[in-house]
Each structure stands twice: as structure tokens, then as C-alpha cells.
C-alpha positions as CSV (number, residue, x, y, z in Angstrom):
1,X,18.9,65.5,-31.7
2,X,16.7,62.7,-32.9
3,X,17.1,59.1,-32.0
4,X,16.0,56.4,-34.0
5,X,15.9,52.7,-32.9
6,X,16.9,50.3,-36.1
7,X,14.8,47.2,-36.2
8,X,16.1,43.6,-37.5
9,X,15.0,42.5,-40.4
10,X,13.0,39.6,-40.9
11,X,16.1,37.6,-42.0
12,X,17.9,39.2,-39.3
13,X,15.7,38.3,-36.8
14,X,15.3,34.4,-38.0
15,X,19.3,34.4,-38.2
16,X,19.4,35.3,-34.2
17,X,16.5,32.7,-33.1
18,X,18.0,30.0,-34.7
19,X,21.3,30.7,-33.0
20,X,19.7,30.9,-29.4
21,X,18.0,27.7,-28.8
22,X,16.1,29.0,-26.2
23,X,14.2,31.4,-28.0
24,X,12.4,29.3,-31.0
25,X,10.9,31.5,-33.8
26,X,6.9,32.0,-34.1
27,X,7.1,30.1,-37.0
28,X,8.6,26.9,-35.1
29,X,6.1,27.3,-31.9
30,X,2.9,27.5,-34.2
31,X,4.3,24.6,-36.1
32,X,4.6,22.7,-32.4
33,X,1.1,24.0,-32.2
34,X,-0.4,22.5,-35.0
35,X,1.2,19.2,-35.1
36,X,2.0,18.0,-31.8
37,X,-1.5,19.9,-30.4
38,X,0.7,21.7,-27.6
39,X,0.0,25.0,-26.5
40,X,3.4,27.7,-27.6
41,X,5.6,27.9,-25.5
42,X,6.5,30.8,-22.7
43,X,7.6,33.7,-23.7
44,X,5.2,34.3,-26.6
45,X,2.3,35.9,-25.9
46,X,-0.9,36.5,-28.1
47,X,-3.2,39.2,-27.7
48,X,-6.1,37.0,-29.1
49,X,-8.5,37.0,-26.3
50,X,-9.6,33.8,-24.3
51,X,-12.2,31.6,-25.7
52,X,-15.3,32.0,-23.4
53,X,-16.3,28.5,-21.8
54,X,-18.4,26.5,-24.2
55,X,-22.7,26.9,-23.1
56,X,-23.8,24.0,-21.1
57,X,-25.0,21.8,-23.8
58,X,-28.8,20.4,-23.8
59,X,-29.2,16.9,-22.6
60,X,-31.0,14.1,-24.0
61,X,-34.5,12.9,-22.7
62,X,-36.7,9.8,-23.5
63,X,-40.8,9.9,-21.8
64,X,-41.0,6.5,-21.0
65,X,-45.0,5.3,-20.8
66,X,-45.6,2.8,-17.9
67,X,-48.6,1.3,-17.5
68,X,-48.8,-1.7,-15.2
69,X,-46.4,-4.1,-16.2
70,X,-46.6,-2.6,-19.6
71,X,-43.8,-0.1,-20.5
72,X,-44.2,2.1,-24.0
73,X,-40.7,3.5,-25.0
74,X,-40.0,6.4,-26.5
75,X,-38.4,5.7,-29.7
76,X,-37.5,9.4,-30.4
77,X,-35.1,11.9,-27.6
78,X,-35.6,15.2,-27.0
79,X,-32.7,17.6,-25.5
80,X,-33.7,19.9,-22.5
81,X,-31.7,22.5,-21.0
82,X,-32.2,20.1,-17.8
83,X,-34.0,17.6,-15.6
84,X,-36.4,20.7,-14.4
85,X,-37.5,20.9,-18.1
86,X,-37.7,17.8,-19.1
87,X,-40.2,17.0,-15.8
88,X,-42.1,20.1,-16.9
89,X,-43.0,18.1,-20.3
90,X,-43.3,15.1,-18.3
91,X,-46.1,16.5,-16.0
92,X,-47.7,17.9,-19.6
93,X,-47.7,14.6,-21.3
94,X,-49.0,13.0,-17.9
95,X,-52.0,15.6,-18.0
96,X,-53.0,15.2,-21.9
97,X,-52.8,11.1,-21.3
98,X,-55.3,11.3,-18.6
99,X,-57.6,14.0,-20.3
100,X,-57.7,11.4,-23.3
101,X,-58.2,8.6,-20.5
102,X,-61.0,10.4,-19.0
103,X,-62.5,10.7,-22.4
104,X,-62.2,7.3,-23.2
105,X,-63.3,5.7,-19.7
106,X,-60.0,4.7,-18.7
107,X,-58.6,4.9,-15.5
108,X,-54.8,6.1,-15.9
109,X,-54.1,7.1,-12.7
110,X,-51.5,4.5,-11.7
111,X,-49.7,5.2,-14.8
112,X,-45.9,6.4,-14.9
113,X,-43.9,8.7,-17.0
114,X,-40.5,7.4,-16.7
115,X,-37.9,10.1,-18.2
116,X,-34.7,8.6,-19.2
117,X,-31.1,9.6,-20.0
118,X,-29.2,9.2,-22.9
119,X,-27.1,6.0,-20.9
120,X,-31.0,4.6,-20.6
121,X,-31.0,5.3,-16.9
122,X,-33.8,6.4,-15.0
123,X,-33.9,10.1,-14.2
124,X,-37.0,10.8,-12.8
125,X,-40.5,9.5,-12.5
126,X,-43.5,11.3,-12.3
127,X,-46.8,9.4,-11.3
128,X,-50.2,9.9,-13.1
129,X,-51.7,10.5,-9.6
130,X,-49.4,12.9,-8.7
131,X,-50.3,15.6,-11.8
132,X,-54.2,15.2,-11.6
133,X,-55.8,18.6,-11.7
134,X,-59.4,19.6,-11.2
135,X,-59.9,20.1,-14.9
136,X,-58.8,17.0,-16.4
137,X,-60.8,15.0,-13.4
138,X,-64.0,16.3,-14.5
């Protein structure tokens, strides 16, 4: 003997949700969705999967010149995937400022690249001094 299972129809099926108030329709809990931003509520579950955690986002980086009492800003940002990175172009900067120093006689070693966050707040500093290497003292 064979056994089938009858299934409601659509109109069936929106007759018996709107009699049990505890059991809205899908209909009724995507509309909650969409305009009141709230997630659907329990007993409806979606097989859509989970969205994966959003990629930490670059931050934004200004190379600051000090010289003295005389400070250059960077009118222009760049985004770096961090503070590691951004002191890695820092150091290069340093190095081709006192190459061009040396060419030009100029003493730049108490010079200063300040590296600043978006909120204008100092980060990091790195010191002229501190990135000198052999081939850009000679």
C-alpha cells in the first residue's frame, strides 16, 4: 500500500498562519525585516550561509616632515594594512630625504618623520638618525 502525505496549499497554508498568531508567515517576518531592520523571528530558519566577517579595513596615514621647528604636512593620506607598514614607508622616505640631503650638503639628521592618523594624532615617529645606513652616509 502506498502512502501519500497531502501538502497545503499556498492559500491553505496563509489561511492557518494568520489564524495562529504565533506563527507569522514568511511574508510578514521578511517584511519585519526590511522595514523595521530586525532580524526574523525564531522558528524560521534560512539555509543562506553566514556572512564571513568583513577584512580588516586599511587605515589612513599622513608622513609628517619635521624639521626643527619647521613641520611639512602631508596634504595627501595613504591607507596601510597597519602601523608596521606605514613605518616601513616612513623609514623609506627618511632614507631618500637624507640621500637628497647628502647630495645637497645638508645635514638632515635631526629631522623627523611624524606619521599621523586619520583623527591627526601622532602614531609613530621615526628619527632621521635612527634610519642612516652606510650607503646613504657616504
Amino acid at each position: 500500500m502506498r502512502t501519500t502525505t497531502a501538502l497545503a496549499s499556498p492559500s491553505r497554508r496563509a489561511h492557518r498562519n494568520r489564524n495562529n498568531p504565533k506563527r507569522p508567515s514568511q511574508h510578514q517576518d521578511l517584511t519585519r525585516w526590511d522595514d523595521e531592520g530586525g532580524a526574523p523571528r525564531s522558528g524560521h530558519h534560512f539555509s543562506a550561509l553566514c556572512p564571513s566577517p568583513p577584512e580588516a579595513e586599511a587605515a589612513l596615514y599622513y608622513f609628517n616632515i619635521r624639521a626643527g621647528s619647521t613641520l611639512v604636512e602631508d596634504p595627501e593620506s595613504n591607507r596601510y594594512p597597519d602601523l608596521q607598514s606605514a613605518r616601513a614607508v616612513a623609514i623609506a622616505i627618511a632614507r631618500d630625504m637624507i640621500a637628497e640631503g647628502n647630495r645637497k650638503g645638508e645635514d638632515r639628521q635631526s629631522w623627523y618623520v611624524e606619521i599621523m592618523d586619520r583623527a591627526n594624532q601622532q602614531a609613530m615617529t621615526v628619527a632621521f638618525a635612527d634610519v642612516i645606513c652606510p650607503a646613504a652616509a657616504a
